[in-house]
C-alpha positions in Angstrom: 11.6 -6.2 0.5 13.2 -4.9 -2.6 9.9 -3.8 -5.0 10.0 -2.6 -8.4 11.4 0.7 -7.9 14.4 -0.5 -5.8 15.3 -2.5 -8.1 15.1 -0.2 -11.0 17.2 2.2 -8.9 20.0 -0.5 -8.5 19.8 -1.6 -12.2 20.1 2.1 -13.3 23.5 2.0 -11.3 24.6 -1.1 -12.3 24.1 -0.4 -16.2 26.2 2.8 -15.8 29.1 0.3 -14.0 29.4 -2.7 -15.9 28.4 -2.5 -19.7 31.8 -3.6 -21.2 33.4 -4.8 -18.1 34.5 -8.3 -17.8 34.2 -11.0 -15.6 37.3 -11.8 -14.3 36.7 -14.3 -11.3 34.1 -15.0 -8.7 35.5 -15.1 -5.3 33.0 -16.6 -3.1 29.2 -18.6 -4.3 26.3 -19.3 -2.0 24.9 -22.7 -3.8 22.0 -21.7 -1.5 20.9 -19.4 -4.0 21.6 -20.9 -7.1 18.9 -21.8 -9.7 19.4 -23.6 -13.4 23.2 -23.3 -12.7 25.8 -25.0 -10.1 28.8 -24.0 -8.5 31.0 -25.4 -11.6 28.9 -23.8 -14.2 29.3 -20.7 -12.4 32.8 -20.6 -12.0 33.4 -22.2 -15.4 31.4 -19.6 -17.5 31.6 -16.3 -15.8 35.2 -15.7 -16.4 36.0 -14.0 -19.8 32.1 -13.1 -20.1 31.5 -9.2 -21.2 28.5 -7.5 -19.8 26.6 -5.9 -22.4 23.4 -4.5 -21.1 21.2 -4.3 -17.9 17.3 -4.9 -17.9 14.8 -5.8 -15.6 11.6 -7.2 -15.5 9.4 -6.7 -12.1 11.8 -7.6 -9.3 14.1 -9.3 -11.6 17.8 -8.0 -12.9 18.9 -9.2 -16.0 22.6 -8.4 -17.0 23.0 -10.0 -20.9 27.1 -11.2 -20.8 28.4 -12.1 -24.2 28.3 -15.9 -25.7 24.1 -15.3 -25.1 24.5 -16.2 -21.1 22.1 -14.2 -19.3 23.2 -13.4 -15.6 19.2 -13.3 -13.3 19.7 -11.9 -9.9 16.2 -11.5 -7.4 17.9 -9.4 -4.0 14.9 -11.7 -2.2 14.0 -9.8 1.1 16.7 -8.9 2.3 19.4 -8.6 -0.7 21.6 -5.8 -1.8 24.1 -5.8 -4.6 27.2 -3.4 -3.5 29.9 -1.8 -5.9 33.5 -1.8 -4.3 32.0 -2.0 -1.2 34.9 -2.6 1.6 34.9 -4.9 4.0 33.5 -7.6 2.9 30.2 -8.2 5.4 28.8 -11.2 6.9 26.5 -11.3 5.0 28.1 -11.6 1.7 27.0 -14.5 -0.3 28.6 -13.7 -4.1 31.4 -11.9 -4.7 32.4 -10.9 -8.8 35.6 -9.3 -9.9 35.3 -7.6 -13.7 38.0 -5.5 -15.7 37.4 -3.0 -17.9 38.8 -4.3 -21.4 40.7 -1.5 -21.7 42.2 -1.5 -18.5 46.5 -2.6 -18.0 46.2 -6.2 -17.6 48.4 -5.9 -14.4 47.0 -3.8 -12.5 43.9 -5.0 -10.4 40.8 -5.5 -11.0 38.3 -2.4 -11.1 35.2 -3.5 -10.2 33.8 -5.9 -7.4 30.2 -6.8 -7.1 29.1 -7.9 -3.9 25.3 -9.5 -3.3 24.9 -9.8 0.1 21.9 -11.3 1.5 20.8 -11.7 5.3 18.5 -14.4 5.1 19.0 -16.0 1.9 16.1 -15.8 0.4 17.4 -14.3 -2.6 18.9 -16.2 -6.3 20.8 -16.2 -9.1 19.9 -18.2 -12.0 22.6 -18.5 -14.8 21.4 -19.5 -18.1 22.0 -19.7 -21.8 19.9 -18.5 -24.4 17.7 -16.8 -22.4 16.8 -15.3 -19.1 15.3 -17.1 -15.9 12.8 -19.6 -17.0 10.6 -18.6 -14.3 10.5 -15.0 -15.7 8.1 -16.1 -18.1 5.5 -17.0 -16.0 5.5 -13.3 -14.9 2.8 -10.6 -16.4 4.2 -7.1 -17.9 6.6 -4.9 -16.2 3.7 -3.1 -13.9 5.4 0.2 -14.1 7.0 0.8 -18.0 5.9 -2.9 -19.3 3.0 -3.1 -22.7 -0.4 -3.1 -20.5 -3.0 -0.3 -20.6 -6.5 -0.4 -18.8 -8.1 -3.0 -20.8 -5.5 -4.7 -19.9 -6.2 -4.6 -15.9 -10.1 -4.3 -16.5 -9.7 -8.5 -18.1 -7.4 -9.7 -15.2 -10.0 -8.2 -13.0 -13.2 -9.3 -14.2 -15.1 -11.6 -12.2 -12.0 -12.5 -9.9 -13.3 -12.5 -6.0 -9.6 -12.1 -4.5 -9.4 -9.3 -2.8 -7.7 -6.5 -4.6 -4.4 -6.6 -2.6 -4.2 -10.0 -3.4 -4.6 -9.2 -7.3 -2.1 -6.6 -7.3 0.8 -8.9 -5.3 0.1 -11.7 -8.0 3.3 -11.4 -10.2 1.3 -13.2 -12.8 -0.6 -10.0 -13.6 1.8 -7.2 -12.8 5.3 -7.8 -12.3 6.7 -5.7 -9.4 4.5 -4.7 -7.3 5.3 -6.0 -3.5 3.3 -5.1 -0.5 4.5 -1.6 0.3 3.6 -0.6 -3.5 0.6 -2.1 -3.0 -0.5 -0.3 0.2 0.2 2.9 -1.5 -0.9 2.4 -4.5 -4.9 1.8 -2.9 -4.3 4.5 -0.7 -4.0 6.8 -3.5 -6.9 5.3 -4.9 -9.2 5.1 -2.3 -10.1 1.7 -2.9 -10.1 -0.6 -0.6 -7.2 -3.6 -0.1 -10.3 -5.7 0.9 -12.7 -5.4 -2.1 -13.2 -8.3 -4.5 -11.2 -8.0 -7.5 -14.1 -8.2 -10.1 -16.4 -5.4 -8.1 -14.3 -2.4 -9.5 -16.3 -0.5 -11.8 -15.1 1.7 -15.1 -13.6 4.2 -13.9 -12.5 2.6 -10.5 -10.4 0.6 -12.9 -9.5 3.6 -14.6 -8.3 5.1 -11.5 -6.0 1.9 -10.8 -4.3 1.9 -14.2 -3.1 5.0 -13.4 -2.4 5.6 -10.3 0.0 1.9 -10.5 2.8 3.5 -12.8 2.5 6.6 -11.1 3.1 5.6 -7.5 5.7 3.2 -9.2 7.4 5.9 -10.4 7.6 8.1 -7.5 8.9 5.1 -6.0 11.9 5.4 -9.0 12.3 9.1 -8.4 12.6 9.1 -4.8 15.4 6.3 -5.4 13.3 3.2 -3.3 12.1 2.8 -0.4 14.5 2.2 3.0 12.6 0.7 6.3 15.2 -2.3 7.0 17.8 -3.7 5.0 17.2 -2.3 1.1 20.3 0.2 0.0 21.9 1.4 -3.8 25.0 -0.1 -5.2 26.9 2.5 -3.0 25.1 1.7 0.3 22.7 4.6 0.4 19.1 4.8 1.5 16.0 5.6 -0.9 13.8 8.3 0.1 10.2 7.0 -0.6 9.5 6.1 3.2 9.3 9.6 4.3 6.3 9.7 2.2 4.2 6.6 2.6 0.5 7.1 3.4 -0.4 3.7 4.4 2.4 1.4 4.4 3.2 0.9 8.4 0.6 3.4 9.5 -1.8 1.6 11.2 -3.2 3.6 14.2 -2.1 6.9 12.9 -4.5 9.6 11.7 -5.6 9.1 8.0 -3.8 12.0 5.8 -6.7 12.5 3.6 -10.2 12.0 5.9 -8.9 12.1 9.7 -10.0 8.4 9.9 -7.4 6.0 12.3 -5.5 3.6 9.8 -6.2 0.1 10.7 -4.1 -3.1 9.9 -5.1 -6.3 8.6 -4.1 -9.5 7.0 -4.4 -10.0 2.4 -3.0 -12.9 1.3 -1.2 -13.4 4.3 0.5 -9.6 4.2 0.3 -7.7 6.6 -1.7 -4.5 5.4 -2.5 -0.8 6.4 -5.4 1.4 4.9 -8.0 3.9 5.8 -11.6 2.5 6.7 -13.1 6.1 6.2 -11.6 6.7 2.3 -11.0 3.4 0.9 -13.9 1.8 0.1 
């Protein structure tokens, strides 16, 4: 599933693509995926609308088009926004056409955006005035967003969910998905299983640092690739020939020696070490 830093890699693209392109026409909808917007309010205010700048928050793109529309785009688990990508895939659930203003009228258009989607599970809200709605009831960006370790040390206190759990919880950190997650304890050596609220001072210390810094290796290594997640050009991130936890269940433990186990937090499937993460 697209995480924080595959996003950031795809919105880091995308906002040296479109700023001051146009919309032009939108070639194909999937009313599947649709949220606060329809087909008609799709088709009718996307054409003529400028992109002006590209943000995210967490898992969430947010492209700003001129008039105050805000265009929200969550790739789901299996979704992947492609730039002049050719042929057009099964898969392919939206399809945008944008000119640069200062391109000839008559000739084509420059740019297509393409978000295909396997299994659908990913939207696209269209709005006025603001972004999403449901991005409010996210916490800070968990990787550049305003939060420190006080912060993390009063979401945590007294909570009994396990700490896995805590982390996955967009409504305290927004970003971090179940590979993060994994990697982020492993680096900690604390365990996905501990309650929430056990953590002392500077086990909280420990997390609140090691979470942007695993996020951004994530960024720098251009995502993660173990399925379906690729760039705006169809390429493959990097950050899977380095995971420590994620998917190594019976493997040797790169830090103790210890055999990786797997278990179930929250429902996710989860890898750690029972000899260093404690």
């Amino acid at each position: 599933m697209p995480e924080l830093p595959e996003v950031e890699t795809v919105r880091r693209q995308l906002a040296v693509a479109l700023p001051g392109k146009t919309f032009t026409a939108v070639d194909r909808i999937e009313p599947a995926m649709l949220r606060d917007c329809r087909s008609e309010e799709v088709l009718g205010t996307l054409p003529g609308r400028r992109v002006e700048t590209l943000t995210r928050l967490g898992k969430f793109l947010v492209a700003m088009l001129t008039g105050d529309v805000f265009l929200t785009l969550h790739l789901g688990m299996t979704g992947q926004l492609l730039i002049d990508a050719e042929p057009t895939d099964a898969h392919t659930r939206f399809v945008f056409r944008l000119r640069d203003e200062c391109s000839d009228p008559t000739m084509p258009e420059l740019t297509t955006l393409e978000f295909r989607d396997a299994r659908k599970f990913g939207r696209l809200h269209l709005t006025t005035g603001c972004p999403a709605p449901r991005l409010g009831l996210l916490g800070p960006d968990a990787w550049k967003g305003p939060w420190d370790r006080e912060y993390l040390e009063r979401k945590l206190y007294r909570r009994t969910a396990p700490l896995k759990a805590f982390l996955l919880d967009q409504r305290h950190l927004a970003g971090i998905g179940n590979i993060y997650a994994d990697e982020i304890l492993w680096w900690t050596g604390l365990s996905p299983l501990r309650p929430s609220g056990s953590l002392s001072e500077e086990e909280v210390t420990r997390l609140a640092e090691e979470i942007p810094c695993r996020l951004g290796e994530g960024v720098r290594l251009l995502g993660c690739t173990l399925s379906d997640y690729v760039d705006t050009e169809g390429n493959s991130g990097k950050f899977q020939e380095w995971l420590q936890a994620y998917g190594r269940h019976g493997q040797v433990c790169h830090r103790c020696g210890e055999i990786m186990v797997r278990t179930r937090v929250g429902g996710r499937g989860t890898a750690y070490c029972p000899g260093c993460q404690h």
